[in-house]
GUNUTOR-708040 format. One record per residue (C-alpha): residue number from 1; residue in three letters; y, z, x negated. Coordinates in nm, 4 decimals, always signed. Layout:
BEGIN
- n	res	north	up	east
- NUM	ALA	Y	Z	X
...
END
This chain:
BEGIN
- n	res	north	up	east
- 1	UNK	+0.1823	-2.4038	+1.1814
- 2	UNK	-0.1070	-2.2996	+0.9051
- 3	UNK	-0.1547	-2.5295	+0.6183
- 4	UNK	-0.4260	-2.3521	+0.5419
- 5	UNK	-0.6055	-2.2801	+0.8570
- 6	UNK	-0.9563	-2.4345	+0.6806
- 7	UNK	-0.9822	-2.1535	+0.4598
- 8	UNK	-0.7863	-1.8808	+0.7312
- 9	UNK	-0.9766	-1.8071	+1.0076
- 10	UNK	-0.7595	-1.4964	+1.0936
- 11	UNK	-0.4392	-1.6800	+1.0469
- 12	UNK	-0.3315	-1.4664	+0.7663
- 13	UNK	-0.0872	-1.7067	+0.6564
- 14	UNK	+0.1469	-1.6427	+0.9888
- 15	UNK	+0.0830	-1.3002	+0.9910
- 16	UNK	+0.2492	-1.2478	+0.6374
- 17	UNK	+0.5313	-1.5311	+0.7791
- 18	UNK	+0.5805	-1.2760	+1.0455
- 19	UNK	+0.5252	-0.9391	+0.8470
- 20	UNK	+0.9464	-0.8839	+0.9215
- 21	UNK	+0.8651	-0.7957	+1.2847
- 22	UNK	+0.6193	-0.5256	+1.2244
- 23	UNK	+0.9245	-0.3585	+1.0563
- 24	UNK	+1.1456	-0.4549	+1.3057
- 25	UNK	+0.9530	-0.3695	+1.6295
- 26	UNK	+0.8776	+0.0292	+1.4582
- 27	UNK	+1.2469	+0.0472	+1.3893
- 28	UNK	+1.3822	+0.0047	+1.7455
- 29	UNK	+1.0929	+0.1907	+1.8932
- 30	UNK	+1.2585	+0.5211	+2.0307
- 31	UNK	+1.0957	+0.8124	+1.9235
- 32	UNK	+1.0646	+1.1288	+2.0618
- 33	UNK	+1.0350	+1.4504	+1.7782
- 34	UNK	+1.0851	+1.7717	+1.8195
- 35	UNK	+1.1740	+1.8996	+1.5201
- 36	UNK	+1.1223	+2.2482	+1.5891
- 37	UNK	+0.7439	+2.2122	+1.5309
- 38	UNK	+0.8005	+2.1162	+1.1749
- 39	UNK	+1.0139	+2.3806	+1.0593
- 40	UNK	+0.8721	+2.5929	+0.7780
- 41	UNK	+0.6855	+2.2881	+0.6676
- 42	UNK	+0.5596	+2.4072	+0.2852
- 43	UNK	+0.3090	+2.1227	+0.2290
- 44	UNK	+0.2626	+1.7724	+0.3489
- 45	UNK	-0.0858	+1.5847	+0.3768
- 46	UNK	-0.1471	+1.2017	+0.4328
- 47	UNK	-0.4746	+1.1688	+0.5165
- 48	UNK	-0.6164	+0.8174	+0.5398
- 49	UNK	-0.7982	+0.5528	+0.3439
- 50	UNK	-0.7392	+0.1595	+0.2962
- 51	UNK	-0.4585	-0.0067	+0.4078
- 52	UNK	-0.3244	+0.3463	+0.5930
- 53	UNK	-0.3653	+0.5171	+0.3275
- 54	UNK	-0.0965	+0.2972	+0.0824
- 55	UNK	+0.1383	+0.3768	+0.3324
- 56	UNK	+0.1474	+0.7149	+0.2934
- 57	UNK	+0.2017	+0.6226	-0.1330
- 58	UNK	+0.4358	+0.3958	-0.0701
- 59	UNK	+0.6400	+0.6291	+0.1169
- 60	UNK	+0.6355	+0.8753	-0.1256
- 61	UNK	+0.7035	+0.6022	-0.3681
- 62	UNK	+1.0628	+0.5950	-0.1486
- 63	UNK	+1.1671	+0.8815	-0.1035
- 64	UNK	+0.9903	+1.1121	-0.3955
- 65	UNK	+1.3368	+1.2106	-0.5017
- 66	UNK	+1.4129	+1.3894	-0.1685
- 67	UNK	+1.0305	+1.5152	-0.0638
- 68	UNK	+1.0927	+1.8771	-0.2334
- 69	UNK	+0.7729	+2.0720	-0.1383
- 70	UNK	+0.4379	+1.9274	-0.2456
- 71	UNK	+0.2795	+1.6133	-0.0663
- 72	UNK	-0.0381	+1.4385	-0.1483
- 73	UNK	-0.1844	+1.1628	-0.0196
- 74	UNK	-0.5682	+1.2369	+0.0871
- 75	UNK	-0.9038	+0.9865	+0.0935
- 76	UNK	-1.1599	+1.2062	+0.1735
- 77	UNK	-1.3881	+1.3822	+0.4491
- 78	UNK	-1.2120	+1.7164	+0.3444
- 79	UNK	-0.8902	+1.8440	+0.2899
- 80	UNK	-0.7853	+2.0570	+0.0193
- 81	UNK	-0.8598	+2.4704	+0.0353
- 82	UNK	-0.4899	+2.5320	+0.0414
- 83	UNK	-0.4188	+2.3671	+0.3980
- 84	UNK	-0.2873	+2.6181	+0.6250
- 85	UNK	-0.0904	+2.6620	+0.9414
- 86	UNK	+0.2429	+2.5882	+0.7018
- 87	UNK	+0.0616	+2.2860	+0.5790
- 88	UNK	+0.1417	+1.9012	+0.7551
- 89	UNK	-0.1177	+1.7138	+0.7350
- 90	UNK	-0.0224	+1.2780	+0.9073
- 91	UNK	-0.3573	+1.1590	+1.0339
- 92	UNK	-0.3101	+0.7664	+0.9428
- 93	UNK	-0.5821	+0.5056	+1.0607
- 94	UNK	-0.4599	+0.2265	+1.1926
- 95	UNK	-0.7881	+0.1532	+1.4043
- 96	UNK	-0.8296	+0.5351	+1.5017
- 97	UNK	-1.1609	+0.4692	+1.4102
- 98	UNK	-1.1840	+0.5773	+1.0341
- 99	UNK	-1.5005	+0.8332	+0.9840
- 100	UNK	-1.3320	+0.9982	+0.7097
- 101	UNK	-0.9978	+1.0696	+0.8625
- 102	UNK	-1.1638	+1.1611	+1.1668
- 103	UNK	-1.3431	+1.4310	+0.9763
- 104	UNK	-1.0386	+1.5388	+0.8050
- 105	UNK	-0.8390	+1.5848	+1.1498
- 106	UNK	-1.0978	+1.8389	+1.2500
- 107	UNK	-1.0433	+2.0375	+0.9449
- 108	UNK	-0.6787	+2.0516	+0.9657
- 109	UNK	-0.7524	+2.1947	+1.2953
- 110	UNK	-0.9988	+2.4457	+1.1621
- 111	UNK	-0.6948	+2.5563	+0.8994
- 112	UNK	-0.4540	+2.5423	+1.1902
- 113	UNK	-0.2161	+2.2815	+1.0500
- 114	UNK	+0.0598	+2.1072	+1.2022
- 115	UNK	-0.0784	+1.7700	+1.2849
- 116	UNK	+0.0348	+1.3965	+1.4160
- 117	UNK	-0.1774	+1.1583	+1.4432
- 118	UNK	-0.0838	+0.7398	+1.3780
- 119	UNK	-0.2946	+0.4574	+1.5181
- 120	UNK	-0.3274	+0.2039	+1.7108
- 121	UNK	-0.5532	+0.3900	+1.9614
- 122	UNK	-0.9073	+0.4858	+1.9268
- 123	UNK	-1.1084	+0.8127	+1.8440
- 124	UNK	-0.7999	+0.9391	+1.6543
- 125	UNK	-0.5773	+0.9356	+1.9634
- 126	UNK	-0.8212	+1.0716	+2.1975
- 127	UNK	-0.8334	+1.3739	+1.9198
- 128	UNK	-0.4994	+1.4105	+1.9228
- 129	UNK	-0.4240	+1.3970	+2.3046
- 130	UNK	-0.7106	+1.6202	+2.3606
- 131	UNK	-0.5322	+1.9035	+2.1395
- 132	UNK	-0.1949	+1.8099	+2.2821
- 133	UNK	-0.0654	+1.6680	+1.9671
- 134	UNK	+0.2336	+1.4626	+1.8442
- 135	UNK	+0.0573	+1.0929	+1.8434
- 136	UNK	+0.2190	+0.8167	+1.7098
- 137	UNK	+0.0988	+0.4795	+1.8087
- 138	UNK	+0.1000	+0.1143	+1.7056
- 139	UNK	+0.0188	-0.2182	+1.8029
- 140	UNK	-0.3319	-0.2871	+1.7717
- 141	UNK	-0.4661	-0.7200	+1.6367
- 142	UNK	-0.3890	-0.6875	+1.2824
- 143	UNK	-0.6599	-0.6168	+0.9821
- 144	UNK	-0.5395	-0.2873	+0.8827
- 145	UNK	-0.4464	-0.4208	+0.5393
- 146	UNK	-0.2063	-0.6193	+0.7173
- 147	UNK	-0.0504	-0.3613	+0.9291
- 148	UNK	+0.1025	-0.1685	+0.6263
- 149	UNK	+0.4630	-0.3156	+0.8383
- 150	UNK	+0.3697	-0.0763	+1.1057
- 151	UNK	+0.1947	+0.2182	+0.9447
- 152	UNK	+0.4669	+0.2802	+0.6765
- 153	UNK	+0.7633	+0.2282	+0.8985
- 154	UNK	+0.5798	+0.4615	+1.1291
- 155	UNK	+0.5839	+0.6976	+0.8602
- 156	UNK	+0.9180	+0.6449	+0.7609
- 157	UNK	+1.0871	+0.6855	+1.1140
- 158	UNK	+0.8486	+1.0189	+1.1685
- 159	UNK	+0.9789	+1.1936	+0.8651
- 160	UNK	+1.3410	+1.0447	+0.9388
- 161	UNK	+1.3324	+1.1464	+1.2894
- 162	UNK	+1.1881	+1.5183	+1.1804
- 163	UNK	+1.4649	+1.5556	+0.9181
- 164	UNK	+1.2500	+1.5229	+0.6340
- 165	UNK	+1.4568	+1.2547	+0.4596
- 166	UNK	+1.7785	+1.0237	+0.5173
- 167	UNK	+1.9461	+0.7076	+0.4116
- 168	UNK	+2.1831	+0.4652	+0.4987
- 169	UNK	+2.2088	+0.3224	+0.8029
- 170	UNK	+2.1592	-0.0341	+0.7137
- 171	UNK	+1.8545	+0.0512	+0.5735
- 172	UNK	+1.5862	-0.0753	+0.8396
- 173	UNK	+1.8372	-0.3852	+0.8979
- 174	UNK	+1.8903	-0.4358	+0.5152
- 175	UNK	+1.4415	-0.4461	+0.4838
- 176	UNK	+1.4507	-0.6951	+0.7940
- 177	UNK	+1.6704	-0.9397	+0.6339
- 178	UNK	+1.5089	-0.9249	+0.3136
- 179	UNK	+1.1623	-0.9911	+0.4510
- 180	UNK	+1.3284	-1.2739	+0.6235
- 181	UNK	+1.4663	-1.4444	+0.3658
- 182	UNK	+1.1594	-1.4260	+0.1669
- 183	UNK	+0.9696	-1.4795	+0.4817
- 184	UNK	+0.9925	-1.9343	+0.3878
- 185	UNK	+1.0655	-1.8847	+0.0154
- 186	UNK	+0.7453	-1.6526	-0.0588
- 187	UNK	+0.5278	-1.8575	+0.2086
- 188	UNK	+0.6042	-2.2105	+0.0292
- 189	UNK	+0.3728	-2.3526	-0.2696
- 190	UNK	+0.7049	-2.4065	-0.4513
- 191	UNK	+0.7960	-2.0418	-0.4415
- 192	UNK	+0.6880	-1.7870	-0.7111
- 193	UNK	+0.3755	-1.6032	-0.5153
- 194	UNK	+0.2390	-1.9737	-0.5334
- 195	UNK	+0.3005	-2.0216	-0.9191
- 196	UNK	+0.2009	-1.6605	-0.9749
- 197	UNK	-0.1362	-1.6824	-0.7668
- 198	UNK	-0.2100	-2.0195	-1.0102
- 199	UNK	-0.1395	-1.8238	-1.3393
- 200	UNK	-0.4448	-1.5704	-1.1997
- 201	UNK	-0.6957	-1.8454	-1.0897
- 202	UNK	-0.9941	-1.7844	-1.2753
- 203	UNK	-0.8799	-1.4918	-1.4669
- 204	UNK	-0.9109	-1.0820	-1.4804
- 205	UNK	-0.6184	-0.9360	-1.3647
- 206	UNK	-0.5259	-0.6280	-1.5594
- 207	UNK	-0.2014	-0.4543	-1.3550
- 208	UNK	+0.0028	-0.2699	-1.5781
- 209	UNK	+0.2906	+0.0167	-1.4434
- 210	UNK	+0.4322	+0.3539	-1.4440
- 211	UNK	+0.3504	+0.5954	-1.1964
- 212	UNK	+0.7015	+0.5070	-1.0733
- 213	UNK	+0.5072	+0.1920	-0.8789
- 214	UNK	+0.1723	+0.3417	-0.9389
- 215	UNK	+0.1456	+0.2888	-0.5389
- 216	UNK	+0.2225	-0.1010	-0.5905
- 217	UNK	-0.0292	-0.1418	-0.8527
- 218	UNK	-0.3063	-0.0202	-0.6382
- 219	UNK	-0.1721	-0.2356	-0.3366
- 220	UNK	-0.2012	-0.5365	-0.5668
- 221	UNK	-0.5214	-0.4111	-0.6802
- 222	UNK	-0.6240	-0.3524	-0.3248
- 223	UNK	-0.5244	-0.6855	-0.1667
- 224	UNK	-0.6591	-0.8815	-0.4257
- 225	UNK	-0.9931	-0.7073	-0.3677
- 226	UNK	-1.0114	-0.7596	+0.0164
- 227	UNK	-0.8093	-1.0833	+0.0156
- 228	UNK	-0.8945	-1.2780	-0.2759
- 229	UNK	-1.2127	-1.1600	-0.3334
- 230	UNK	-1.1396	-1.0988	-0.7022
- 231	UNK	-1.2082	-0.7946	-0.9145
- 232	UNK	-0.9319	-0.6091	-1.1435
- 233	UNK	-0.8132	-0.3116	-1.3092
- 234	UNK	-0.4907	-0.0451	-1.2858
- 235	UNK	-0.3652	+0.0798	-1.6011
- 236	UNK	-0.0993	+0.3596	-1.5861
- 237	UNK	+0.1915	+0.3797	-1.8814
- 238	UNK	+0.2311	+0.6120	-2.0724
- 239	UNK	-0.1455	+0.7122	-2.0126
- 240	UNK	-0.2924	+0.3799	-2.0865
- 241	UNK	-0.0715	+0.4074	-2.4850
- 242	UNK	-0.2827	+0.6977	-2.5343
- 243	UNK	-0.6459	+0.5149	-2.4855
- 244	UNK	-0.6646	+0.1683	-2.3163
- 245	UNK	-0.4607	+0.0502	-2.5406
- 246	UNK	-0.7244	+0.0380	-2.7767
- 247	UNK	-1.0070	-0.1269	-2.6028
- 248	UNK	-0.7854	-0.3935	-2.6586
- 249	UNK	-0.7912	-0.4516	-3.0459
- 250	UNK	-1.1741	-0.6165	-2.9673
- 251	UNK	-1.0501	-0.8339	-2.6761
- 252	UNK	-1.2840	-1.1683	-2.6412
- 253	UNK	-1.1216	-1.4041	-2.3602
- 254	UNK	-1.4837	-1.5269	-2.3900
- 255	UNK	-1.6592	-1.1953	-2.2686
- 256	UNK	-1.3834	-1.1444	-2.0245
- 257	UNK	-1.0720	-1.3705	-1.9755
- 258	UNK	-0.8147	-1.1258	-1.8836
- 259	UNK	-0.4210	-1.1797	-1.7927
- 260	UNK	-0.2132	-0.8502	-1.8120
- 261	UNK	+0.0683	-0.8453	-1.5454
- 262	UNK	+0.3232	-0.5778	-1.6540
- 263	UNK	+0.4645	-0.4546	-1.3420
- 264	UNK	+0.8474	-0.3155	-1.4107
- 265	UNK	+1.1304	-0.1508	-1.2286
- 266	UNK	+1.4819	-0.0548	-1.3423
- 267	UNK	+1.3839	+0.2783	-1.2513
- 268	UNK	+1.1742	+0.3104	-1.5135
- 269	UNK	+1.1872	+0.5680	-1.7577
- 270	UNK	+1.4251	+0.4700	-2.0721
- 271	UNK	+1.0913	+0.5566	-2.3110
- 272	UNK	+0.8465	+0.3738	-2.0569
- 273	UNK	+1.0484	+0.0608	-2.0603
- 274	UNK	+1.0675	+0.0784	-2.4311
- 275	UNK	+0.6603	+0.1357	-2.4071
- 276	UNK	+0.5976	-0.1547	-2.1977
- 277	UNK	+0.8116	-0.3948	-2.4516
- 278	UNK	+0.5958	-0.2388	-2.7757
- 279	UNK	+0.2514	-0.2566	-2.5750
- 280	UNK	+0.3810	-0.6202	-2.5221
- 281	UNK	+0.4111	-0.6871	-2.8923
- 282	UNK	+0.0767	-0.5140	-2.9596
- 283	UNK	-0.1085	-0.6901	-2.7574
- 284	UNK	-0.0286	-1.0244	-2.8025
- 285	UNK	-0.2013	-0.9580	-3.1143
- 286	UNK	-0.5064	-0.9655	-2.8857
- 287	UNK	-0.3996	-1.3098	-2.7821
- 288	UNK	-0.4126	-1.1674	-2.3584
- 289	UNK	-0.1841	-1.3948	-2.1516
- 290	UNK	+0.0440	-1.1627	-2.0095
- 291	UNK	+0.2941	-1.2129	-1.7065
- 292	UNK	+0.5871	-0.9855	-1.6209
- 293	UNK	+0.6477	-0.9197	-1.2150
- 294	UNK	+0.9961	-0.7087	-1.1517
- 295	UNK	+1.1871	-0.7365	-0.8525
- 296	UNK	+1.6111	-0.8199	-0.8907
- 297	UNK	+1.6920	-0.6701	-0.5389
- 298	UNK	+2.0464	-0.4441	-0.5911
- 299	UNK	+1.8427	-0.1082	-0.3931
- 300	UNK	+1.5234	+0.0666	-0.5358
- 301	UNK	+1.3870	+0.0628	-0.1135
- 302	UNK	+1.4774	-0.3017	-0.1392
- 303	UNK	+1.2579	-0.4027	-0.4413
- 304	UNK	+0.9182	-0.2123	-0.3165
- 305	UNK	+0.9479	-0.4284	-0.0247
- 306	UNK	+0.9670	-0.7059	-0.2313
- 307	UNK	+0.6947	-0.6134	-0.4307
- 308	UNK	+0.4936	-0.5683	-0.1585
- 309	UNK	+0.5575	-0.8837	+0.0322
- 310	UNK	+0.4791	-1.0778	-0.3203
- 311	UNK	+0.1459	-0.9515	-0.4057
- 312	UNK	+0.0657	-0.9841	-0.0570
- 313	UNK	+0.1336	-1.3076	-0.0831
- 314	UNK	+0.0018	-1.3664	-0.4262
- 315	UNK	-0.3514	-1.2059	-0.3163
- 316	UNK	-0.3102	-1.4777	-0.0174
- 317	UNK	-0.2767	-1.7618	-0.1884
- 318	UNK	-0.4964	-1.6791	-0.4322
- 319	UNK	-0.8064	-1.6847	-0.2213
- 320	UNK	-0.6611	-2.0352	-0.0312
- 321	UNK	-0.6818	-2.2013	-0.4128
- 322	UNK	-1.0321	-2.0054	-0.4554
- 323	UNK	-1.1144	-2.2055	-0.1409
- 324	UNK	-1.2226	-1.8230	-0.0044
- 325	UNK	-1.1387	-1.7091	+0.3467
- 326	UNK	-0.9334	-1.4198	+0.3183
- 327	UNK	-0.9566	-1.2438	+0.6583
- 328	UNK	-1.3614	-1.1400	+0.6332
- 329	UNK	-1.4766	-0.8153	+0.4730
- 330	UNK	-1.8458	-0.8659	+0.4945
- 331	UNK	-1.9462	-0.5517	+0.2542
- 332	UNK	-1.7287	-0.3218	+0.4322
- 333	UNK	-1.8648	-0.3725	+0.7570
- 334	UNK	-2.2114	-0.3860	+0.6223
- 335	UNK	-2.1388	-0.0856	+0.4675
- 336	UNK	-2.0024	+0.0866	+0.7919
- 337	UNK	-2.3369	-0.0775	+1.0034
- 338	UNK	-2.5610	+0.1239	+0.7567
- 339	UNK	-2.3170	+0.4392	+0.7862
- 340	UNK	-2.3397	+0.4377	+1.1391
- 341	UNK	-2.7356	+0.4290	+1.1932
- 342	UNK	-2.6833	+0.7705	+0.9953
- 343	UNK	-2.6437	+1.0838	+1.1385
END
């Protein structure tokens, strides 16, 4: 049952209920790699934009510490000059559809890269069956913001399966159980998305972090965006101590009534945690209500889940108490209907 189903036409609110099986159905999906065709591997490429795009962040957010050779995550037409036949470049778009990865797929063939391709069909995996490629696909009815379940665990088991990374072997079943516990605790208006999304009503949210959850902040930024319909900003410690930190000493809540949200992991560099403390101090000066968001799960894997699951949840309810629908995207489909009358 929706309690909200007069302000969620797409049924968001069971999708995010549900958001455990996406994870679950990718992890018992058997996969077959060949991980011959990735040896010699130098550089990795995850092309995409949106909601397939933050996957490919978010898994570098994971598993940084054992990706060794470069990897970059890449929203554009184009792909950078140095792709080459050592280069693997993930084609991610969870409708197959996406103009600008599409573009990007035919230059990595140009520069003779090793390619796979993730969607849930379309354009993308006729491209990819065409050349004979690895294509990885996924169940198609979600918004592609709300498919990050199956686009990063898609990633995940293709770099596990390849022999990129490792972990434990709990780890898929330790995610499921988290997301299922949160699952009636995050979905309730007595849980802490709920309280969090009230704090926000009306305000500017101003996401604070290190590069350490860089790929959080913009998810956050993202979903409130396409969710709740409401504008905000990403600041980056240390870089934001070396110049946004003064815009701040001529703060007017009446020109624009921010609240900072100081996103924090255990993780964190010793200096950065002692940064985010003193830009604390600083700017209360300012007189900026400012909220703290860290997650107390025991595993680093285990709180970016959590994060994500909250500000999913947080962008959710936030449009419900806005009254706003979060499911349409009328400027992005405008924008793509005046795209595609353009040769």
């Amino acid at each position: 049952m929706n309690p909200y189903k007069q302000y969620d036409s797409g049924d968001m609110f069971n999708v995010l209920k549900n958001y455990y099986n996406q994870v679950q159905e990718i992890a018992e999906k058997r996969l077959e790699i060949d991980r011959t065709k990735y040896s010699g591997v130098e550089k990795i490429i995850v092309t995409g934009l949106g909601g397939s795009a933050i996957s490919g962040d978010v898994f570098h957010t994971l598993f940084q510490d054992q990706i060794s050779i470069p990897y970059f995550v890449n929203r554009n037409y184009t792909l950078p000059k140095f792709c080459d036949s050592k280069t693997l470049v993930v084609a991610c778009s969870y409708s197959g559809n996406t103009e600008e990865t599409l573009s990007s797929f035919d230059e990595a063939l140009n520069y003779g890269c090793k390619i796979v391709t993730i969607s849930s069909g379309g354009k993308l995996k006729e491209k990819a069956l065409k050349n004979h490629l690895l294509h990885l696909e996924v169940p198609s009815g979600f918004q592609p913001r709300c498919a990050i379940g199956l686009m990063l665990t898609t990633l995940i088991r293709f770099f596990e399966e390849g022999g990129f990374i490792f972990f434990e072997n709990s780890f898929y079943q330790n995610i499921i159980s988290l997301l299922k516990d949160k699952s009636e605790e995050y979905s309730s208006e007595s849980g802490a998305p709920y309280e969090f999304a009230l704090r926000l009503t009306g305000k500017f949210p101003v996401i604070h972090s290190t590069e350490l959850l860089q790929s959080i902040n913009v998810r956050f930024r993202s979903q409130l965006a396409e969710n709740s319909k409401v504008l905000s900003y990403s600041g980056i410690i240390p870089e934001l101590n070396h110049n946004e930190i003064i815009a701040w000493e001529r703060y007017d809540e009446k020109v624009l009534p921010a609240i900072l949200i100081q996103m924090i992991d255990e993780n964190d560099h010793p200096r950065n945690k002692i940064r985010f403390d003193i830009t604390k101090e600083i700017l209360k000066e300012s007189k900026v209500e400012i909220l703290r968001l860290q997650s107390n799960q025991p595993k680093f894997y285990l709180r970016i889940f959590d994060l994500i699951y909250f500000v999913d949840w947080v962008s959710f309810f936030l449009a419900v108490i806005r009254k706003v629908d979060p499911t349409p995207i009328k400027n992005i489909n405008a924008l793509k209907e005046a795209l595609s009358k353009i040769n």
